[in-house]
C-alpha positions, 0 to 999 in steps of 0.5 A: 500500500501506498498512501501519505498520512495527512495529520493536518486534516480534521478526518483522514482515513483508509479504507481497508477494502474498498469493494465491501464499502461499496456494498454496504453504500448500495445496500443504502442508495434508495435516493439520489442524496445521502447524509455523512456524519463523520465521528470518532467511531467511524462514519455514518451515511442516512438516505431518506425516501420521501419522509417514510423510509430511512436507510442508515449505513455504519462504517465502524473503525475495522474497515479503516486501515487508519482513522485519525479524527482530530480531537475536540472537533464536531464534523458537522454532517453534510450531504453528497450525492451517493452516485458519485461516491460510489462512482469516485469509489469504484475508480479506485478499486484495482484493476485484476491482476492474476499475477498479483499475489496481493490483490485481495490486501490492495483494494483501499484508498485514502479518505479526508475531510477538513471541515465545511467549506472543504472538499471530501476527497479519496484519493489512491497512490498507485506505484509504477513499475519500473519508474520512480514516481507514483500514479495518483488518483483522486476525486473531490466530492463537493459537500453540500447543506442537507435536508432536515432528516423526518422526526417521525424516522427517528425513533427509539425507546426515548420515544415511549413506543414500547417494541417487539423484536426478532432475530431471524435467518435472513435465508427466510425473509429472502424467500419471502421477497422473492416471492413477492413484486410491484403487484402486491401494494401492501405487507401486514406483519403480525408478531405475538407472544401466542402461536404462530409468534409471526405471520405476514400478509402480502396483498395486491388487488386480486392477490394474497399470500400468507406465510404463518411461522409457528414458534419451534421453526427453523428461521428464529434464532431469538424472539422477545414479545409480550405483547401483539402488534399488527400493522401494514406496510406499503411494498414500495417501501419495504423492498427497499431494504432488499440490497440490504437482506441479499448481502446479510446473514441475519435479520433483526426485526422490531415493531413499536406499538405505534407501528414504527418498524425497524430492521437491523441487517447483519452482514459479515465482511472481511475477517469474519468482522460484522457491519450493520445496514439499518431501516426504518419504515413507517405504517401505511396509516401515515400515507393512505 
């Protein structure tokens, strides 16, 4: 690797492996626009569809090779288009090379930011065969004042809406996508402390599929529930979390009595290391 520690940056990093980042940002490209919250702990990037979903990517410190963040400094979060972040990323993924025995170590880049009114550029130092000097490629993403992100998306259990939650193999809840398309307008998802502990409705105008798991199958792998809850979702917007279900191995599904719905991916990276892609839904009460 290749690369100059820029220590008079506000936040300077490098990725350790570009092609994973890249998956976990287009697990969360529902919109053209994207939130980057930089922190001590790594980054964070939000996409918000029309107030009704949010998408919430966490790039924590094990995918850095090196995160520096100058101490007593407060980012604050700025928007960028997630196109041309992924497009800037995908330039600086490695060409193929079968007679490279250390392609799998080489898929990184630099990253820095030095505060508003600056650039977020990446940036990769490739050596030249033969020659003493480095190739150098870099792009610079102009930051940009982002949009208000809903209060009705942000929601926790300081909001006084008690939850339900589950864990499940995400193997089922990707059978259950896959068997459903745009013909079917709405998802009713029920959980319960009695038997079946979880059921699912999915209707379209002369459609109905219902999926019923009793409380001893396969897909659980932990359930906490003492009270029943019972709300639709618009299909439009819970398909949106499907880049996110195809990559991950496990799935944690929370339902507020309010009927706010919160689902956590897991996902395993590099080195057996685990990531995170979040989302939040709203009831179809809200928007019908």
């Amino acid at each position: 690797m290749e690369y100059q520690i820029d220590d008079a940056m506000q936040f300077y990093g490098v990725i350790k492996n570009v092609k994973h980042m890249l998956s976990l940002i287009k697990a969360v490209n529902i919109k053209s626009v994207a939130s980057f919250y930089i922190h001590e702990e790594g980054f964070i990037l939000t996409v918000e569809d029309q107030k009704s979903v949010k998408a919430t990517a966490y790039f924590k410190l094990h995918l850095f090779h090196i995160f520096n963040f100058k101490e007593g400094v407060i980012i604050p979060t700025f928007a960028i288009p997630i196109d041309t972040l992924s497009n800037c990323l995908r330039i600086m993924v490695p060409k193929a090379d079968s007679s490279s025995m250390t392609q799998g170590t080489n898929d990184y880049c630099e990253i820095k930011y030095d505060g508003t009114g600056s650039y977020l550029t990446l940036r990769r130092l490739i050596k030249e065969p033969h020659k003493n000097h480095n190739q150098t490629l870099a792009c610079e993403l102009i930051p940009f004042e982002p949009e208000e992100e809903s209060t009705q998306l942000h929601f926790d259990e300081s909001t006084g809406a008690e939850s339900q939650r589950m864990i499940i193999k995400s193997v089922w809840f990707k059978d259950l996508m896959n068997d459903l398309d745009s013909r079917y307008d709405k998802i009713k998802m029920k959980i319960s402390p009695n038997n079946p502990p979880f059921s699912i409705v999915a209707e379209g105008a002369d459609l109905l599929t219902e999926s019923d798991y009793p409380e001893d199958s396969e897909p659980f792998l932990n359930f906490t529930c003492d009270r029943e809850l019972a709300y639709s979702y618009l299909y439009s917007h819970i398909v949106q979390c499907k880049k996110a279900l195809d990559i991950s191995n496990e799935v944690s599904i929370e339902m507020f009595s309010n009927g706010a719905l919160r689902m956590f991916f897991q996902i395993e990276g590099p080195n057996n290391k685990l990531d995170t892609i979040q989302f939040n839904f709203l009831p179809s009460t809200n928007f019908t």
